[in-house]
N, C-alpha and C positions, 0 to 999 in steps of 0.2 A: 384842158387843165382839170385835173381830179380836182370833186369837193370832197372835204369832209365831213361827214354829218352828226347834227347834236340829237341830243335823246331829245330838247324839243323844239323839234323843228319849227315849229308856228314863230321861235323867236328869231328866226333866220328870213333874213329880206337877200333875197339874190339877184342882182339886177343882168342883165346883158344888154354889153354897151360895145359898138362893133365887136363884136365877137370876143371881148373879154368879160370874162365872168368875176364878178366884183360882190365880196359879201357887205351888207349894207348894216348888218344889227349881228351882235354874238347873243349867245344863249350860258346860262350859267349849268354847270354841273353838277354841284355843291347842294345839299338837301343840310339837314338842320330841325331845331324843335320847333315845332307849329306853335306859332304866338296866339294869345289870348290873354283874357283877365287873370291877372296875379292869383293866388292860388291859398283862402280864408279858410278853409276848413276847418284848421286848428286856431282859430283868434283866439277862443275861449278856452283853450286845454290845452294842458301842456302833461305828457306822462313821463314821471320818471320813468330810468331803468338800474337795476342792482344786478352785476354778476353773479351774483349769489343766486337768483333767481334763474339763470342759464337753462341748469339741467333737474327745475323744479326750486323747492324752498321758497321762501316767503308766500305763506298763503292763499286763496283767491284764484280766482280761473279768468283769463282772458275776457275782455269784452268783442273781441276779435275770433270768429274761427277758423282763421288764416292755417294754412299748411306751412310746413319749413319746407315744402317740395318745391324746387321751381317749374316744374311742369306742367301747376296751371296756368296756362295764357289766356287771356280774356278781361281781367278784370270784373269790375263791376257789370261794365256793357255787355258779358259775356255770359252772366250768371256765376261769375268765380268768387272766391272767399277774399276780395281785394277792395282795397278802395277806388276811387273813383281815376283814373286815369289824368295825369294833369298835363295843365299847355306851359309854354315857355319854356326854361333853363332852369330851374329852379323851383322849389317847394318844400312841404311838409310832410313825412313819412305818413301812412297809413290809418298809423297809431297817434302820431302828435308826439315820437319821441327825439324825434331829429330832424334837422334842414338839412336839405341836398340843394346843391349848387352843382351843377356838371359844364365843361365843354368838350369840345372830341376837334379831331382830326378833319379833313373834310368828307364829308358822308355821301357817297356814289353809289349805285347799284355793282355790287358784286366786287366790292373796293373793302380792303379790310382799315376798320376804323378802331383808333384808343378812344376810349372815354376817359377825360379825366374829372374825377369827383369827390366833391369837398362833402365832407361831412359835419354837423355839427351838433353839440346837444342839444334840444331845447330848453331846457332847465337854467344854464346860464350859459350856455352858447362857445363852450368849450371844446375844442377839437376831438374827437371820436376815432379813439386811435382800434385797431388788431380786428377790424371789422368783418375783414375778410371780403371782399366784395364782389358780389358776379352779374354781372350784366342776362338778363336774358329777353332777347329781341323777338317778336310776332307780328306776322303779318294778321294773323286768324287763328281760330280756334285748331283749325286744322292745319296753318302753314308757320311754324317756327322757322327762325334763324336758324341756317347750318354749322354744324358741328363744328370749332372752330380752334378745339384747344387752348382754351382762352385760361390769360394769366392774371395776375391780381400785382401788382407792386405798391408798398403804403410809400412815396416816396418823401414825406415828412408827415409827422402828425398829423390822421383824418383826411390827406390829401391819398387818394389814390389812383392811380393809371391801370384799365381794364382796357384787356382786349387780347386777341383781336376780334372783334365784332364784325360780321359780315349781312349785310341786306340783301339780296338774291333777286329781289323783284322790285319796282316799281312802287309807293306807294303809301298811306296812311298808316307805319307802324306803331307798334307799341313797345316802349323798352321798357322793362322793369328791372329795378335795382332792386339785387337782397342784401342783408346783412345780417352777420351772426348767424348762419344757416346753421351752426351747428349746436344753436341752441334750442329749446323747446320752445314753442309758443302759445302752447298751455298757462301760463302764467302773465298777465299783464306787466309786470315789472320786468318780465325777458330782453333782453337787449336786441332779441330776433325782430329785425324790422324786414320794410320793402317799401318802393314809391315806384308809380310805373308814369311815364311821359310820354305822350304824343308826339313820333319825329315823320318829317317827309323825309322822302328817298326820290328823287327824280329820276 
């Protein structure tokens, strides 16, 4: 009798008992955000944002020197122009200008995955609509998510559905969410954010 085998094996107990092979334990598939302590960075601040300030206007220069490119991957751990990387489903943009809340589909290696992600203001906690939003997935500085044609749908107010997102390897990724990418981030008041989250991939 063929077995089939799981990516981890070690949860697989196989007994043989006269000659019949009998699986005793299953193994899950399914990867997800690596859990940790809730995510304070922003207790004490909260920054607005004004469209007007998009493509420049309203005075002042970033306290961030964040790129609008999504091509650095690494974050902070990395030496990038990012904040710190965070655990769970959920947290505070970069800047302290919006809460993200995400779930996705389930997350396999080399299995295409939607994110869906709630956005919200921090200011009074209002839905954060025309954001625009793009997922971009890293294993390392040198190994990105593959190319994946990935689409954006806002399916009600600040709710939006990204993907398809694909994981290629095994392992401790990194997802960053950008928003507003097409606005400048020369200007603190830019509505151009990003949060980047810690997910496993089995």
């Amino acid at each position: 009798m063929p077995l089939r085998s799981c990516v981890r094996r070690s949860l697989l107990l196989v007994t043989l008992v006269s000659g019949v092979v009998g699986i005793a334990g299953a193994c899950s598939s399914s990867g997800g955000p690596i859990t940790g302590p809730p995510d304070t960075h922003c207790s004490s601040k909260v920054q607005p944002t004004s469209q007007s300030a998009c493509q420049g206007g309203i005075g002042g220069s970033s306290s961030s020197s964040s790129s609008s490119s999504s091509s650095g991957a690494g974050g902070a751990e990395m030496g990038g122009d990012y904040g710190a990387t965070l655990e769970n489903a959920e947290g505070d943009d970069d800047d302290c200008k919006y809460h993200v809340k995400f779930t996705s589909t389930d997350i396999a290696q080399n299995k295409d995955v939607t994110f869906t992600v709630v956005l919200t203001n921090k200011v009074d906690n209002t839905p954060v609509a025309g954001a625009g939003t793009v997922a971009e997935p890293f294993l390392s500085d040198t190994h990105p998510g593959p190319n994946t044609d990935q689409k954006v749908t806002e399916s009600q107010k600040g709710t939006y559905q990204v993907g398809p997102v694909r994981f290629d390897a095994p392992g401790k990724w990194t997802l960053r969410f950008h928003f507003f990418e097409e606005c400048t981030d020369l200007n603190e008041q830019s509505p151009h954010g990003h949060v980047a989250f810690f997910v496993n991939v089995p």
